[in-house]
Every structure is written in structure tokens, then in C-alpha cells.
C-alpha positions as a printed Julia matrix, in Angstrom:
135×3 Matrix{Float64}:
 -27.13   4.51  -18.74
 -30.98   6.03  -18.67
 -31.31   9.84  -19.18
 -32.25  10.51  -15.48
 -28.05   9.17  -15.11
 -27.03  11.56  -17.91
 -28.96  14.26  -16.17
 -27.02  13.54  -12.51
 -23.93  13.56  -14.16
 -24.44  16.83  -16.52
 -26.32  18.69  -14.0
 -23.74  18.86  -10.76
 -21.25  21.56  -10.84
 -18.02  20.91  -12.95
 -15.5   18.73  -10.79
 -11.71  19.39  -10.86
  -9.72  16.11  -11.5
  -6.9   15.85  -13.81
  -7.8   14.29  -17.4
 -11.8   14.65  -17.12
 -13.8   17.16  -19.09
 -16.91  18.13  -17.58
 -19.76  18.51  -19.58
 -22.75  20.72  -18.69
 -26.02  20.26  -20.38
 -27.39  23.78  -21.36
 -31.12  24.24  -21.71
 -33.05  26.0   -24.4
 -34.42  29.19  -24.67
 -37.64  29.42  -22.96
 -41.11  27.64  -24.63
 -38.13  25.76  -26.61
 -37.34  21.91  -26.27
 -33.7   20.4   -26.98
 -33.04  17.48  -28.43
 -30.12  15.71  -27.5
 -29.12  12.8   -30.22
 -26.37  10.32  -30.57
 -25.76   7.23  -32.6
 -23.35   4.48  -31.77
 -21.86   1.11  -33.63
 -20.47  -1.35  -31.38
 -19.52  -5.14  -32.49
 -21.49  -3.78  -36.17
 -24.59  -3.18  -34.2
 -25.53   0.39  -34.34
 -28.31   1.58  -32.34
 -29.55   5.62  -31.74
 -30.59   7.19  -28.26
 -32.11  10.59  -27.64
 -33.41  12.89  -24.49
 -35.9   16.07  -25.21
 -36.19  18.18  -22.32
 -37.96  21.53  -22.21
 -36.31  25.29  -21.03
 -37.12  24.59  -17.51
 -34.47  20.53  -17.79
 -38.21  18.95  -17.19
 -37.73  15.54  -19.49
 -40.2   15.24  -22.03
 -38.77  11.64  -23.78
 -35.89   9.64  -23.22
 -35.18   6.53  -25.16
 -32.79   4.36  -27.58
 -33.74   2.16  -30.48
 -31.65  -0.85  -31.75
 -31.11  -0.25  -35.38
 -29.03  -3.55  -36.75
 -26.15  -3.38  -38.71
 -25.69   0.33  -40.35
 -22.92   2.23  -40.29
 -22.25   5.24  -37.71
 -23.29   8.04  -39.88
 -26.79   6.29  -41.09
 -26.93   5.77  -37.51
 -26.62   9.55  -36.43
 -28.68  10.4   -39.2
 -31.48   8.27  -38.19
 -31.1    9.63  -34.47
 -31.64  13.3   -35.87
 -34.12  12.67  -38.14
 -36.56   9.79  -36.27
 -36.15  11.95  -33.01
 -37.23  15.64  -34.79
 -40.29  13.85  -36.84
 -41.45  12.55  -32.97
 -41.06  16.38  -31.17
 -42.79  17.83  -34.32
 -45.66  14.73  -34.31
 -45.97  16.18  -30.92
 -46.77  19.86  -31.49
 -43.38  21.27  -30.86
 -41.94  23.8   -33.21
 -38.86  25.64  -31.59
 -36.05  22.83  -31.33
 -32.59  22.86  -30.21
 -30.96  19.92  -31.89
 -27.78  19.05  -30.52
 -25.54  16.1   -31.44
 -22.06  15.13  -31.58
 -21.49  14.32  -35.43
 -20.42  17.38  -37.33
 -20.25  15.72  -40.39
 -23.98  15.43  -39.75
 -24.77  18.63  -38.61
 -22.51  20.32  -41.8
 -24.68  17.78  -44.19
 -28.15  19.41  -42.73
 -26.32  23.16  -43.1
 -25.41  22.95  -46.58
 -21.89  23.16  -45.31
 -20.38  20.45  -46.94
 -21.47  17.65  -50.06
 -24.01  15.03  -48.54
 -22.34  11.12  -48.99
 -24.7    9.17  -50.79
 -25.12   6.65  -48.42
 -26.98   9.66  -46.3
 -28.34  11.46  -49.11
 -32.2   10.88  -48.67
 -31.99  11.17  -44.9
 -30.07  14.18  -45.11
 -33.39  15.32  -47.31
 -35.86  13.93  -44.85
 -34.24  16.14  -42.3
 -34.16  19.28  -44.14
 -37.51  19.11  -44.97
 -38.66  18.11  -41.34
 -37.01  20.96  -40.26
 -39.08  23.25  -42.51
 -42.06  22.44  -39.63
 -40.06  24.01  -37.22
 -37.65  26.37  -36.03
 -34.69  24.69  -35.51
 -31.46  26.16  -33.72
């Protein structure tokens, strides 16, 4: 599944059918981008996959990386943090991350102690997101 299938599917008005949630992709604010991120482990392969579209749903990068054998969290961790450094490479300072891992998400928000197996990305993050606003 490429981003321009994620987009389809998330972009159509919510179906009724027993059992399915609906998911609806909500842009940023405008002159923002967002910067969807997800990791994944399957048969101890993990591999990342990102899209970064602007306020207006134009796609700005789509793309996936294998990453070997790591577990989920480095994995979701190296989504975030590979995927900011590339919008902020790129000139862009106001960024909606979004992802899926709240474990994640608390790490970067001081919300809860950082495992040390994500310690130093968790760092890399945090200061990456000191060249931008992030949401």
C-alpha cells in the first residue's frame, strides 16, 4: 500500500458497516506540513514508512525504509526522528507529527521515563524538534 492508496481510503467520506472504524486524515493548519509516521515488525523485520503532506493534502514525500531486525519501538523511533530531520533538511519549520505509538509520543513529551534502548533517539528527536515548531 503506496500513500496515494492511504489517501483514497482516508479521504472518502466515513462508510457505515458494522465492525469498521473509519479513519479521516486531518490536514494541518495552513503554511504547516504533517507528518504521518509508523513503524512495523513483521517475521523480526522491522521497517518505518512515512507521508508529509502540506495544509492544502498536496503530498510532499511518501516512502518506507527497511530497517533489519530492531524492535517496534526503535522502529517508531527511527520513523519520527529520520522523517522530522528530512522535512527540517528541507526548510520546513511548522510540523504536525502524528503517529500511532504513545509510548513514543509520551517519551518526546517528557510524559513518561525514556527505556534505554530509545534513550539517544528519544534525544535526537527532542533536539530536532528545537528547529521547528512542532504540534
Amino acid at each position: 500500500q503506496n500513500g496515494l492508496d492511504y489517501w483514497k481510503i482516508n479521504s472518502t467520506p466515513p462508510q457505515k458497516s458494522k465492525g469498521v472504524l473509519a479513519i479521516k486524515w486531518k490536514p494541518p493548519p495552513c503554511n504547516w506540513v504533517k507528518l504521518n509516521f509508523d513503524g512495523s515488525v513483521r517475521a523480526n523485520l522491522a521497517a518505518t514508512g512515512f507521508v508529509i503532506q502540506d495544509w492544502n493534502g498536496n503530498f510532499r514525500l511518501v516512502g518506507a525504509k527497511n530497517l533489519g531486525q530492531i524492535s517496534i519501538t526503535v522502529a517508531e523511533c527511527l520513523a519520527l526522528g529520520d522523517n522530522l530531520a528530512h522535512v527540517i533538511h528541507n526548510g520546513r519549520r511548522k510540523v504536525v507529527a502524528e503517529g500511532d505509538c504513545k509510548l513514543i509520543i509520551d517519551c518526546i513529551n517528557n510524559k513518561v521515563s525514556v527505556p534505554c534502548s530509545i534513550y539517544l533517539l528519544v534525544q535526537d528527536i527532542r533536539l530536532l524538534s528545537s528547529y521547528c515548531l512542532l504540534r
